[in-house]
Biotite code that builds the C-alpha atoms (Angstrom):
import biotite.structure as struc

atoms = struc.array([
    struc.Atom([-3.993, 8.111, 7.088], chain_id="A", res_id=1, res_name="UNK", atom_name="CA", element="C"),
    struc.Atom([-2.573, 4.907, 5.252], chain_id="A", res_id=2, res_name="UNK", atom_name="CA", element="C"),
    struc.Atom([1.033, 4.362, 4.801], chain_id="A", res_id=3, res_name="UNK", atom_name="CA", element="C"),
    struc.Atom([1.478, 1.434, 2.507], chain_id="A", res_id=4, res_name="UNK", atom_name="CA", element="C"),
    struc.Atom([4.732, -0.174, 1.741], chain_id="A", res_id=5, res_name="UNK", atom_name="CA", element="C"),
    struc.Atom([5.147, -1.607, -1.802], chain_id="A", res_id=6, res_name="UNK", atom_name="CA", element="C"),
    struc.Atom([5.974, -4.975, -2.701], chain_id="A", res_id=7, res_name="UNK", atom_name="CA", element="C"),
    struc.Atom([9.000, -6.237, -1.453], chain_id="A", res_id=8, res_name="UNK", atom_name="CA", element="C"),
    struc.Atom([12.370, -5.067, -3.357], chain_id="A", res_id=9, res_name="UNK", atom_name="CA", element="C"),
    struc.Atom([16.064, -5.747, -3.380], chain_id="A", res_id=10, res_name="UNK", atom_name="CA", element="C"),
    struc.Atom([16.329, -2.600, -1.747], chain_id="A", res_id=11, res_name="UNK", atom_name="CA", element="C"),
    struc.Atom([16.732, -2.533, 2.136], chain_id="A", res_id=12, res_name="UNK", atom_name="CA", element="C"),
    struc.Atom([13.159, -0.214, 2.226], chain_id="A", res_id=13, res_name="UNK", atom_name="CA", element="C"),
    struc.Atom([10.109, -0.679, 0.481], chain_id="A", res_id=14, res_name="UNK", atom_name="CA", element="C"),
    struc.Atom([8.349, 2.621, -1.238], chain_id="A", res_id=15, res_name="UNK", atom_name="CA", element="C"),
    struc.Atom([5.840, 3.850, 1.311], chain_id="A", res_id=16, res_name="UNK", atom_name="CA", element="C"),
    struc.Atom([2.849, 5.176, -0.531], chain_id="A", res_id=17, res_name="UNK", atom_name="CA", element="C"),
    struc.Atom([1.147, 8.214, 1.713], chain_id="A", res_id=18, res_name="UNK", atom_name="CA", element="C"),
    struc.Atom([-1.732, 10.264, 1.963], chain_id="A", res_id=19, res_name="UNK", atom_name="CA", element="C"),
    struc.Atom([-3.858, 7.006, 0.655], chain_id="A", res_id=20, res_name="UNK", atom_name="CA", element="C"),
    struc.Atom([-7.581, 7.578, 0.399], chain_id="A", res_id=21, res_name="UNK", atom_name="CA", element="C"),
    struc.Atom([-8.353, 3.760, -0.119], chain_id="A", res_id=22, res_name="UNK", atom_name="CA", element="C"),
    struc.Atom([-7.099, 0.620, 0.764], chain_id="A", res_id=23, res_name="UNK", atom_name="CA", element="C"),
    struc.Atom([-8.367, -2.286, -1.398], chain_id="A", res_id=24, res_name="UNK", atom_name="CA", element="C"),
    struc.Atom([-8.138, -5.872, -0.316], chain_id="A", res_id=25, res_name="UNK", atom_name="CA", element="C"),
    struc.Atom([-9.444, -8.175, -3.871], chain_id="A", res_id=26, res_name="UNK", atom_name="CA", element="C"),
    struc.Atom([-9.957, -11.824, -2.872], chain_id="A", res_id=27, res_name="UNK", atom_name="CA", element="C"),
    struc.Atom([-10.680, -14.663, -5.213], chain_id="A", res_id=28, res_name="UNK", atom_name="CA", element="C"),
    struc.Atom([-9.869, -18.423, -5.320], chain_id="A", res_id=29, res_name="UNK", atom_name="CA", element="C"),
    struc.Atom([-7.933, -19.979, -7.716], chain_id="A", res_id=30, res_name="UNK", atom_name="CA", element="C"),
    struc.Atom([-8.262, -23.558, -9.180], chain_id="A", res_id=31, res_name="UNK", atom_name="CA", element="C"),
    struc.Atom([-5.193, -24.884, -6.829], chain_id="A", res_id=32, res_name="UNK", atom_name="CA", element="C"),
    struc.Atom([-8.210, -24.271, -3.721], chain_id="A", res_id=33, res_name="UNK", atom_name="CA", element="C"),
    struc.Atom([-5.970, -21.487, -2.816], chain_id="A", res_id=34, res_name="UNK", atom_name="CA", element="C"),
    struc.Atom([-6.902, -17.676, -2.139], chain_id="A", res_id=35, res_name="UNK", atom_name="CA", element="C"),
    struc.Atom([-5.275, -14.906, -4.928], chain_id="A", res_id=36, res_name="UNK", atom_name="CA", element="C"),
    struc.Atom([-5.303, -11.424, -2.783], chain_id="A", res_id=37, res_name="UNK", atom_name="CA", element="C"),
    struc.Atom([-4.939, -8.000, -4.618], chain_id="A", res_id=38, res_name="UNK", atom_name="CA", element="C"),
    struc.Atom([-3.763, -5.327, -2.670], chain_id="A", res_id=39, res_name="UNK", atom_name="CA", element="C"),
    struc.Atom([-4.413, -1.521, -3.862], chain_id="A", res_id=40, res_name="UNK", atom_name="CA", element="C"),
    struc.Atom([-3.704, 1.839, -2.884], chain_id="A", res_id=41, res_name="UNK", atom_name="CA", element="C"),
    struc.Atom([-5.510, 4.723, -4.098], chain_id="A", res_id=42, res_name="UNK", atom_name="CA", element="C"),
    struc.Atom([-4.206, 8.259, -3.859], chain_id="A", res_id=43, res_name="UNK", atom_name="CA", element="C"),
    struc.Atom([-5.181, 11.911, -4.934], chain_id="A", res_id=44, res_name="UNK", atom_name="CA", element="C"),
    struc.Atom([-3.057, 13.409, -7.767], chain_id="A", res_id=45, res_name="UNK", atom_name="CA", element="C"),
    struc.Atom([-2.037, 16.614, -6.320], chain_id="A", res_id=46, res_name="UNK", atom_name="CA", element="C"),
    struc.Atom([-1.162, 18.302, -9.964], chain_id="A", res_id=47, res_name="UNK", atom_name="CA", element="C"),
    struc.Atom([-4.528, 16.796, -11.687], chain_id="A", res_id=48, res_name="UNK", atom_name="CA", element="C"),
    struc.Atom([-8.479, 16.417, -9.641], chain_id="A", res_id=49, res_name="UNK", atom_name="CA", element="C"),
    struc.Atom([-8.329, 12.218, -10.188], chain_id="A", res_id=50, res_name="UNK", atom_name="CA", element="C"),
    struc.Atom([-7.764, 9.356, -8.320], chain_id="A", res_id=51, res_name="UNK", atom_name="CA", element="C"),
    struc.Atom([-4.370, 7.286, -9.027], chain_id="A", res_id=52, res_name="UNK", atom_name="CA", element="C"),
    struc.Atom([-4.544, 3.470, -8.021], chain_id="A", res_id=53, res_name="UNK", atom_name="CA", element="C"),
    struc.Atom([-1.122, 1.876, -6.878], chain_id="A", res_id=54, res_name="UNK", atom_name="CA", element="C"),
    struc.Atom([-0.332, -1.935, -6.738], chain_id="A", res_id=55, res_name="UNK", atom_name="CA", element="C"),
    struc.Atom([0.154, -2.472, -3.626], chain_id="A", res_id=56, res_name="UNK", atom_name="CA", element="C"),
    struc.Atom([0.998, -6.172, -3.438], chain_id="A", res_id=57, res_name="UNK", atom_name="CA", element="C"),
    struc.Atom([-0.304, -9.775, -5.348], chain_id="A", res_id=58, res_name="UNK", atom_name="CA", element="C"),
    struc.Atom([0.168, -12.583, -4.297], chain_id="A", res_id=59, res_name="UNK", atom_name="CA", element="C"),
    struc.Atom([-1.460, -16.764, -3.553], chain_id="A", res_id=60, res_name="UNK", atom_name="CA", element="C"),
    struc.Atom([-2.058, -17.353, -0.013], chain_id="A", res_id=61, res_name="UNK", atom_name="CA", element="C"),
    struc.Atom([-3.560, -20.482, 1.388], chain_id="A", res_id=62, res_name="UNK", atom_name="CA", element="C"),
    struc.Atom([-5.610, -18.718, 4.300], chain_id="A", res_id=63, res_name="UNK", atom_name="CA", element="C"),
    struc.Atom([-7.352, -16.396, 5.876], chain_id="A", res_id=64, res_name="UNK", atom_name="CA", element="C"),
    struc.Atom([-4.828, -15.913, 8.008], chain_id="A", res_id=65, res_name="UNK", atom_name="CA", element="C"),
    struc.Atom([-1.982, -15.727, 5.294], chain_id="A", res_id=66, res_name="UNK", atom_name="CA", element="C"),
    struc.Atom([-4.088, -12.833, 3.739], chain_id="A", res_id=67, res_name="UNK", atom_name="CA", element="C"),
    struc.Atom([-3.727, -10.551, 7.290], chain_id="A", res_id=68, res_name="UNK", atom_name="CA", element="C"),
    struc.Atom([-0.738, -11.557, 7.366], chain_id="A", res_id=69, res_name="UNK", atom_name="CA", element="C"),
    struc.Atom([0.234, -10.171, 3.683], chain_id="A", res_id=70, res_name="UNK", atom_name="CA", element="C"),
    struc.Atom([-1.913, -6.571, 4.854], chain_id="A", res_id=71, res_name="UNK", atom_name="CA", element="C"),
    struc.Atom([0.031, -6.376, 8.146], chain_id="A", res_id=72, res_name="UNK", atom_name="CA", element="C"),
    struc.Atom([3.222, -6.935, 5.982], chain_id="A", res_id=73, res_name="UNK", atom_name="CA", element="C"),
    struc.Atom([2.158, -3.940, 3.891], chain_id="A", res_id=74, res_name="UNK", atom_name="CA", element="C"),
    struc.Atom([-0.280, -1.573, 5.773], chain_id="A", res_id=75, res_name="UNK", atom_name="CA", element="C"),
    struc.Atom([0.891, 0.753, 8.353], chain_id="A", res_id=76, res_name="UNK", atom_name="CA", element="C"),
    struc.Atom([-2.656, 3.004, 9.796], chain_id="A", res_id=77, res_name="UNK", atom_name="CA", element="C"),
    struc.Atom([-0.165, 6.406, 10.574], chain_id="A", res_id=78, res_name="UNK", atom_name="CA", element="C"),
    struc.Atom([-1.611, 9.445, 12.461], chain_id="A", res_id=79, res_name="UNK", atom_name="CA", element="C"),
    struc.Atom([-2.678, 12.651, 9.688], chain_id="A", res_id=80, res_name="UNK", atom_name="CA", element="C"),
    struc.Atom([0.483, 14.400, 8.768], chain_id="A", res_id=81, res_name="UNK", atom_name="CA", element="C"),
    struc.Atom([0.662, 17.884, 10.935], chain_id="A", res_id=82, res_name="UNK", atom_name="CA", element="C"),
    struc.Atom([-1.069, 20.840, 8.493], chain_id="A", res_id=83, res_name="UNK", atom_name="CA", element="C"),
    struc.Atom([1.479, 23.066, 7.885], chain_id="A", res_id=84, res_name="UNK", atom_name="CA", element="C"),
])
């Protein structure tokens, strides 16, 4: 399981989005020669049979690096919630 924190708020605690089927990580350079990164969640709607996508994060970094850094701000691999 994914739990994903949201973009940074005010707030003392970002949203945590759970049960996440996918993670997507969108990469593409920008005219400045640095990297714009995209960072998606996408859930199952428990009341309707379709996938809902969640911005996640967006943001210019100038590395590699920068962009691990940005998923290990907002990516959390959790164990499966217990069935109950």
């Amino acid at each position: 399981m994914l739990d994903i924190y949201g973009r940074h708020n005010p707030a003392p605690h970002a949203p945590l989005v759970r049960n996440a089927e996918f993670f997507r990580v969108e990469l593409s350079p920008t005219t400045e020669g640095k990297i714009f990164v995209s960072l998606t969640a996408t859930t199952v709607d428990e009341d309707e049979p379709q996938l809902l996508d969640q911005e996640i994060a967006t943001e210019q970094v100038a590395s590699l690096d920068d962009v691990l850094a940005l998923i290990r701000t907002h990516v959390r691999i959790a164990p499966p919630a217990a069935v109950a």
